[in-house]
N, C-alpha and C positions, 0 to 999 in steps of 0.2 A: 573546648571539647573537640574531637576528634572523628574524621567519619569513619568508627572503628566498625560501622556495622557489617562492614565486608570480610571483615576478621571474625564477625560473629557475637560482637560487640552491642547489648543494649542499656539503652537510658534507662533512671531508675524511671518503674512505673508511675505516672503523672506528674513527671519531669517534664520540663518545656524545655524541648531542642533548640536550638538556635538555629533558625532558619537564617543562613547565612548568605544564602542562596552562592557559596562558593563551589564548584562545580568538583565531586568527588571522583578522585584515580576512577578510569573504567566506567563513567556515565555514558563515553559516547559508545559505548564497544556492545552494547545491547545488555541483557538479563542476563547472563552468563556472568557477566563481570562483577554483578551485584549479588546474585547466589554462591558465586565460588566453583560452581560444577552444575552439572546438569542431568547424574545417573542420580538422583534423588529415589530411595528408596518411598513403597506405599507407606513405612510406618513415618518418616521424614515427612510425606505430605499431609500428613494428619494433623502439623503444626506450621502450615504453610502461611499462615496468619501474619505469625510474627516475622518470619522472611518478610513479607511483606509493605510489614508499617515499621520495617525497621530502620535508624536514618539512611542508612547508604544510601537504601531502595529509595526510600522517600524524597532524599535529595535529589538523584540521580531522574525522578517522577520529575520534581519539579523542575530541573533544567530544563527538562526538553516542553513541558507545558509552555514554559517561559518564552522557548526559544521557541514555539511552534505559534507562536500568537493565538489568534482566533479570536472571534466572536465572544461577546458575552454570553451566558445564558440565561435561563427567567428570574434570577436574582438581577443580574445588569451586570453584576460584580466583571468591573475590568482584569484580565490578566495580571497587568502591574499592581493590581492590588492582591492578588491570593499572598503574597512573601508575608503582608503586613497583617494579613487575616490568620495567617496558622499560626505568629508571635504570639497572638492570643487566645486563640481558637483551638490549637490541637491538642493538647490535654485532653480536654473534654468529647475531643472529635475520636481519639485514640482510644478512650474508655469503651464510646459506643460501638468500634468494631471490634473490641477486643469480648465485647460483653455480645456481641450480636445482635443489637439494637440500633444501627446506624440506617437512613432511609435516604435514598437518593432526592433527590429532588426533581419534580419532571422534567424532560426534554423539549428545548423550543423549537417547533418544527417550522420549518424552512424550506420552503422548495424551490431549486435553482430551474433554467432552463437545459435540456440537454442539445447538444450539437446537432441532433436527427431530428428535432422535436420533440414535445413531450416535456416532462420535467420529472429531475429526481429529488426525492421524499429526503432532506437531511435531519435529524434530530441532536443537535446543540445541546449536549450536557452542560452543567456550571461548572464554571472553572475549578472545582475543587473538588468533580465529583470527573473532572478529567482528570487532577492530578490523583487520584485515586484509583480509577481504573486505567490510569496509565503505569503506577506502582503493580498495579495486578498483571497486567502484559506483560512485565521486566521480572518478574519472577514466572507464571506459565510457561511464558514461549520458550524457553532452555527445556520443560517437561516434555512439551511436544512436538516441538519442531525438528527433533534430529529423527523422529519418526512421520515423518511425511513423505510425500513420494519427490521421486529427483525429477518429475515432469510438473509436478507445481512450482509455478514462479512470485506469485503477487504475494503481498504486504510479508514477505522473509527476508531475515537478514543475508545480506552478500548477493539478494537476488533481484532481478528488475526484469521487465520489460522486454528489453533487449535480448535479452538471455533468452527466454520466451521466445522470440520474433526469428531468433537465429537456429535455435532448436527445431522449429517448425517449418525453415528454410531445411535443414538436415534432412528431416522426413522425407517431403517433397523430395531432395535431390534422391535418396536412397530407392527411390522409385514405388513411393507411396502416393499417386498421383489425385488421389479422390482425398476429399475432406467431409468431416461429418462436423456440421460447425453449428454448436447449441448453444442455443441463448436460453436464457434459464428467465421465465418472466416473475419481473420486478422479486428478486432473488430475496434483498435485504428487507424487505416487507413482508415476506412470506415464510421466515426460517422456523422452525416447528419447535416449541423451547421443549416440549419433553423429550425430542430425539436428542435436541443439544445437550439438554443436561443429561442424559443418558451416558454421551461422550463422552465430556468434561468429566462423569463420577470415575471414569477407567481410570485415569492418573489420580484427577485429587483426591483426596482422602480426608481432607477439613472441610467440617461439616460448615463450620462459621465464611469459609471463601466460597462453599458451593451455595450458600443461602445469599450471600454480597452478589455473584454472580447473577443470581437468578431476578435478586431483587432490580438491578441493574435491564433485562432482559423485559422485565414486568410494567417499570416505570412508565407513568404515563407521558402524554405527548400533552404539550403545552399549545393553544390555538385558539386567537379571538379569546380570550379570558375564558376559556373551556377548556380544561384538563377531560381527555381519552383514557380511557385505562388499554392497555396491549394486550393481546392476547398471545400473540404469534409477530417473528419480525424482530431484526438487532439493527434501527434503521442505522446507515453511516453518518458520524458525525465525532463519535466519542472516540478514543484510543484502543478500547477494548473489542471492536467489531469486527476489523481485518482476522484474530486472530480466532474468535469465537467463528465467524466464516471457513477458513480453514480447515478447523477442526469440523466440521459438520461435511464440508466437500472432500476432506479425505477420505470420506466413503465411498464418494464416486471415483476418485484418483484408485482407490486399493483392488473395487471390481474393475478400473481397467485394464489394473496391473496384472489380476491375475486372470481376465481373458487375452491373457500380450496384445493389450493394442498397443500403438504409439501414440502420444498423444502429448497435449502441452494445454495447461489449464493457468491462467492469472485471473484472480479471484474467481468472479462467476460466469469469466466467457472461456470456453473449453472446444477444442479443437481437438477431432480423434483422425487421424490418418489411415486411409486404408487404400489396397492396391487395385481395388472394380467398384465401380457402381454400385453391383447387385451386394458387394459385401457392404457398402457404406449404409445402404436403405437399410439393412438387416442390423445394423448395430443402432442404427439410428432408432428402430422400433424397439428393439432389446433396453437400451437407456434411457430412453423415454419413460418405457413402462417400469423399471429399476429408483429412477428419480421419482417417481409417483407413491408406488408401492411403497421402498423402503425409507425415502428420506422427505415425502409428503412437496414437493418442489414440484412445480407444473414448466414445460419445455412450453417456450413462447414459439408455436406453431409458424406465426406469420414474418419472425426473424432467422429461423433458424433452416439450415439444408444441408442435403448432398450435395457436392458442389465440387469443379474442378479449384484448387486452390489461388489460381489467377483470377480466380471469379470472384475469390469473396475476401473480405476484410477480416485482419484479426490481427487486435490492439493498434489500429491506424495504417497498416500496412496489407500492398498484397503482393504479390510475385508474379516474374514469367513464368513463361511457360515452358522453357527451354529445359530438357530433359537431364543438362549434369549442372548447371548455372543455379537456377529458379534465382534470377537477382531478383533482390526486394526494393519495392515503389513504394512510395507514399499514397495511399487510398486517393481516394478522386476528392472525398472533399477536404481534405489537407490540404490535396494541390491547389483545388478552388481557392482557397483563403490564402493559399503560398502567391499563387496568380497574381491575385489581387493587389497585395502589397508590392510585388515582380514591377505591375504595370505603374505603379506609381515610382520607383526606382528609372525605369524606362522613360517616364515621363518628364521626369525632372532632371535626367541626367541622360537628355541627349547632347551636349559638347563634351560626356566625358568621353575616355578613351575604353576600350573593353574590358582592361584590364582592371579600370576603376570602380565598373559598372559590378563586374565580380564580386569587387572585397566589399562590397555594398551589400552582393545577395548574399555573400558566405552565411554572416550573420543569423539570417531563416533560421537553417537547422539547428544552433548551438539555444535561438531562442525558445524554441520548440521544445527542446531537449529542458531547457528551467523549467517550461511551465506544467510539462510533464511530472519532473519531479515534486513539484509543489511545495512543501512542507522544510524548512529549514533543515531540519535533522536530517530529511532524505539529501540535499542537495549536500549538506556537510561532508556523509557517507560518498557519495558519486564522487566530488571531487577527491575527496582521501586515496579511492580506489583509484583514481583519477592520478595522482603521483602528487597531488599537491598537501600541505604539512597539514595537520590535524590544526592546527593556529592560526595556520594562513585560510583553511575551509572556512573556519568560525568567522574568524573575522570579515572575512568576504560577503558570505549569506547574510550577516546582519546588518548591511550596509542597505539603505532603504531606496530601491530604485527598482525603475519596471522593468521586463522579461528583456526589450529592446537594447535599453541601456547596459542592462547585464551581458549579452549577448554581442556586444562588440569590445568588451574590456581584453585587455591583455591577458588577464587569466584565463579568460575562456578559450581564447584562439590556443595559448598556451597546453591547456590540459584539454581539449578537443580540438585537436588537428586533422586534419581531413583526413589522416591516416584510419584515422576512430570510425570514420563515417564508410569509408572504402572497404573495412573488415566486415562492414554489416552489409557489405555489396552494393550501396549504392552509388550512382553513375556520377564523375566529378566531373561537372562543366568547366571548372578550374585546368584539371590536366588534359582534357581535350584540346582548348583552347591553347595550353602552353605549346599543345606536341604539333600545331596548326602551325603554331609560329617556327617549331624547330624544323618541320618540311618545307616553309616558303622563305 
């Protein structure tokens, strides 16, 4: 069999695919590659279904489930075991969403620590209920994402972090000197499902993906052998949340857009730029009460300010202060824990020479930069854009070793050279040092 499903190609109905797990033309290239286009007409989305659970999609689902590992969830079921589970399982799995009867299974919640204190809420789908709304993301995100704003950066394809950080370096320089910087409290716990599905009905038009959707949304939370039911809230954990996020915060992006602010949003921390004080407070009240009102979102009071942008943090980074420059720092507690590892390099490598002591610190930021990315597929993607071969990415990310070890291999120094780091303005002890040695 063939993975003709990109040609538009399906099995007969309760046919058993051959989960071959061989990785189809166009899996790593996003939704796009797996639909064929992305101007999908409303009457096109009425049958969004079968796009879907079709194999391309399905294949193309499970690569990346695959290759993204994770956690079990309340079944236990290992990742390495979903291949052997749908050889015999999806027939029957295929019937139910095709009849509109399939029911998720709850989500194991999980709460990590966060870096400030505190801890975030994650909810662990079962692996087959990722490989499922990970199919649903690779067809969506082609519907929505060429209609979103060019100042949202997080969970889009071609888009990262960086991009974000550097954008908001741009404002600043343009002589937008005040920040209005919202924290949205505990965002993914709070999302309001009948404004979201309000959303989502604009494009889809299949009654059976907007009921999958909602079911997904509704699912309880798994805790202490006590199932929750949800009422409100798409907590992070599954494939489908970044994009259901999005879509809900493009309504804040679209009133930014059309009061012309400047501004630069990755997922739920949002950054508006303006040129006074008195203008920053005034947007600040206006947004607050807009996030309230229109999209039920409450602004966390006691994170969020007016604020010179040297002053405040956003996505681990802040800036000078200097009026055409604004070079970008690493936040003060990145440096703390940069410090820390610094003093131990210091420590143990006092006979070396300075030069040695460097290629020791390089490291830091290239490690920083992995664990940022997190997730296989992302780091795949980064290095691809990165200049390194779509074969040589794969093969690299799946090679099992911590951020450190990654972090000083030849391909990282290779495809993050300090050039990479100097375009994002930050200061290189390396070429200080060199130009010390070419004065003395």
């Amino acid at each position: 069999m063939t993975t003709g499903a990109a040609e538009g190609r399906e099995e007969m109905p309760g046919a058993r695919p051959e989960w071959s797990g061989r990785k189809p033309k166009g899996a790593g290239s996003g939704a796009a590659s797996v639909t064929g286009r992305t101007d999908q007409s409303p009457f096109e989305t009425e049958r969004l279904l079968e796009t879907i659970i079709s194999r391309g999609n399905m294949m193309a689902a499970l690569s990346r489930v695959v290759a993204n590992k994770g956690a079990p969830g309340v079944d236990e079921m290992p990742v390495t075991a979903l291949k052997g589970y749908l050889q015999q399982e999806w027939p029957r799995i295929k019937e139910e969403l095709l009849a509109g009867q399939y029911r998720p299974q709850p989500v194991l919640k999980v709460e990590i620590p966060k870096p400030g204190g505190g801890t975030r809420m994650l909810g662990i789908p079962t692996v087959l209920d990722r490989l499922i709304q990970q199919a649903v993301h690779q067809v969506l995100s082609p519907l929505f994402d060429p209609d979103f704003s060019e100042s949202s950066y997080g969970f889009r394809p071609k888009r990262s972090a960086h991009q974000a950080i550097k954008a908001a370096r741009q404002n600043v320089i343009s002589g937008k000197r005040w920040v209005v910087d919202i924290d949205l409290e505990k965002f993914f716990d709070r999302v309001n499902h009948d404004i979201l599905m309000s959303l989502v009905k604009r494009k889809v038009k299949d009654r059976r993906v907007l009921k999958l959707i909602d079911s997904y949304l509704k699912v309880g939370m798994f805790e202490g052998g006590i199932i929750s039911p949800r009422q409100e809230g798409t907590p992070q954990g599954g494939p489908l949340s970044p994009l259901l996020s999005n879509i809900l915060l493009d309504e804040l992006d679209k009133e930014l857009e059309k009061r012309g602010h400047a501004f630069c949003r990755y997922a739920d921390d949002c950054n508006i730029y303006v040129a006074t004080k008195a203008s920053g407070e005034r947007v600040m009240t206006s947004i607050t009460k807009f996030l309230s009102e229109q999209l039920k979102l409450t602004v966390n009071q006691a994170k969020s300010a007016v604020g010179r942008p040297w002053n405040r943090i956003f996505l681990g980074y802040t800036m000078s202060w200097h009026p055409t420059k604004a070079r970008l720092k690493v936040g003060d507690k990145a440096v703390a824990k940069i410090k820390d590892s610094l003093r131990k390099i210091c420590k143990y490598g006092r006979g070396w020479s300075m030069s040695k002591t460097i290629k020791e610190a390089n490291p830091k930021l290239r490690a920083i930069l992995w664990r940022q990315w997190k997730r296989n597929i992302t780091r795949a993607r980064n290095l691809i854009k990165l200049g390194l071969s779509g074969d040589a990415a794969w093969r690299f990310v799946r090679i099992e070793r911590g951020p450190w070890a990654t972090a000083g291999t030849n391909i990282m120094h290779r495809v993050l050279r300090n050039s990479y780091f100097e375009n994002l303005g930050l200061f290189s002890l390396q070429e200080q040092y060199l130009r010390l040695q070419r004065v003395s």
